[in-house]
N, C-alpha and C positions, 0 to 999 in steps of 0.2 A: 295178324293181330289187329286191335280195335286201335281208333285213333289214339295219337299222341295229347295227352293233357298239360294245358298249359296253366290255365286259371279258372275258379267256378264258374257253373255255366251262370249265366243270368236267372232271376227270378222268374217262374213258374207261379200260378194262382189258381186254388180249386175250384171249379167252374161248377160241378155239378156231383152230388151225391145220392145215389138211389139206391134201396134195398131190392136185392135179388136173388130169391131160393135157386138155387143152385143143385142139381142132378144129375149124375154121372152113369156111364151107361154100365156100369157094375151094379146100381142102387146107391153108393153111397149119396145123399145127400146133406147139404148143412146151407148158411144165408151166409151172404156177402154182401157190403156193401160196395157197391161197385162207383169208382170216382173217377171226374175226366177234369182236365186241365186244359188253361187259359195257358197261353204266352211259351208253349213247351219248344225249342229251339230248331227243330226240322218242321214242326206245323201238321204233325202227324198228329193220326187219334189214338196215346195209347192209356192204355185204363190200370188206376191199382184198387185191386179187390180185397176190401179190405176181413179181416176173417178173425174171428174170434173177438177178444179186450186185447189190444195190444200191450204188453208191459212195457219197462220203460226203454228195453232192450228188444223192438220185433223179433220176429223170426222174419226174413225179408227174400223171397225166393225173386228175381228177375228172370223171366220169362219169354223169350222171345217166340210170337208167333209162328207157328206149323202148320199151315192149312191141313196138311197132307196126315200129320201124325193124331194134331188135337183134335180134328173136326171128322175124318175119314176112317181114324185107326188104323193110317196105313202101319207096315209090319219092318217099313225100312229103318224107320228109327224109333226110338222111345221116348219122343218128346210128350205124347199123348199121356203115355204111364206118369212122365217125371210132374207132369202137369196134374194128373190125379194126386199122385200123391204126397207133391207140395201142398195141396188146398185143406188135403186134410190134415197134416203135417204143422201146418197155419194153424188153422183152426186150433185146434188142441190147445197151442201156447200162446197165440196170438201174434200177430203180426200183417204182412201187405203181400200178395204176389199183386208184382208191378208186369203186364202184358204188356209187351214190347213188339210194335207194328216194322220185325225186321225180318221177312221173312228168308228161311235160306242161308244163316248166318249171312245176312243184311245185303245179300246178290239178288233176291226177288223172286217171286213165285214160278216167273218162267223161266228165269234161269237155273233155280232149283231143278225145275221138271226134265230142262236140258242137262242138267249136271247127274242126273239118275237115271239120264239115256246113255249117259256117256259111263257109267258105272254100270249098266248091264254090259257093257262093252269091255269091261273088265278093270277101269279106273276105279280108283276108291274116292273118296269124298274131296279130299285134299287136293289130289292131283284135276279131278273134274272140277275144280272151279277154275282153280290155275289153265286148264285148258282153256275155259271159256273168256279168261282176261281177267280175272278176280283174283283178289289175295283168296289167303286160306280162310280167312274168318273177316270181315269187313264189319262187324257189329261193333257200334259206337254206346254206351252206357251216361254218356251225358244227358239223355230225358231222365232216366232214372233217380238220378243226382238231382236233377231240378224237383222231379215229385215226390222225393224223399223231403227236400227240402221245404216244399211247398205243403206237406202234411204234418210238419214240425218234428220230423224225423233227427235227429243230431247224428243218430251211431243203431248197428242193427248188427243181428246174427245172422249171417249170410247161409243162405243154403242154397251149394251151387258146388259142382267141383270143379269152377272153371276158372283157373286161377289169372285171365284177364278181366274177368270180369271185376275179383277182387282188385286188381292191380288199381282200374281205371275208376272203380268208386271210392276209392281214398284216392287218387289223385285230384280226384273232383270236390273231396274235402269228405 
């Protein structure tokens, strides 16, 4: 499970706001504004895309980086699909998908790649990280808390079924 919360993170500040048509390799298309942050508390680059008119309640999907699923369409998992169809999901009602630079539920791109040699090996996801010295899930949600904060976010509709994630952004307020 993701870190233990203690108290909000520190202040976060939006650094830069660009418009970017957006194309998915189905056709759907739509624009995003895509936003990057000053001061975010690991010093990672992660981006929220912002989609639609947000109402006063987003739709707020947190997203964490897939090389393998979002960029390649690999067939191991459906982070690619979940990521298509937050965006448009977004879109529709309005709200942020926040890109989260944790790849591998937050073990790393080559330990990822290790952890799915060790699952054709017959592990499943869970037990192949633990092999490799990693908890089950190491993804921390405190940048997310900061750039909600930092885009004057107070309170959002989560779309996610991952109920640490939920846990760790109201503990982050």
């Amino acid at each position: 499970m993701g870190a233990a919360v203690t108290r909000p993170p520190a202040d976060a500040r939006v650094r830069t706001e660009v418009v970017v048509p957006l194309r998915f390799a189905d056709g759907y298309a739509t624009v995003g504004r895509v936003i990057t942050f000053a001061g975010l508390v690991d010093g990672r680059e992660h981006l929220a895309v912002g989609l639609g008119s947000p109402p006063a309640l987003p739709l707020v999907r947190p997203h964490s980086e897939c090389l393998t699923g979002d960029v390649l369409g690999s067939q191991r998992c459906d982070c690619g699909a979940q990521l298509r169809e937050a965006v448009e999901r977004i879109s529709e009602v309005g709200g942020y998908l926040l890109y989260l630079r944790q790849e591998g539920r937050g073990i790393g791109l080559y330990d990822k790649l290790d952890a799915y040699a060790l699952q054709d090996d017959g592990l499943d996801t869970y037990d192949a990280n633990l092999a490799l010295g990693h908890a089950e899930d190491e993804r921390d949600y405190t940048v997310a808390a900061q750039m909600l904060r930092a885009l004057g976010v107070p309170a959002v509709a989560l779309l996610s079924n991952n109920p640490d994630k939920a846990a760790q952004l109201t503990g982050l307020g």
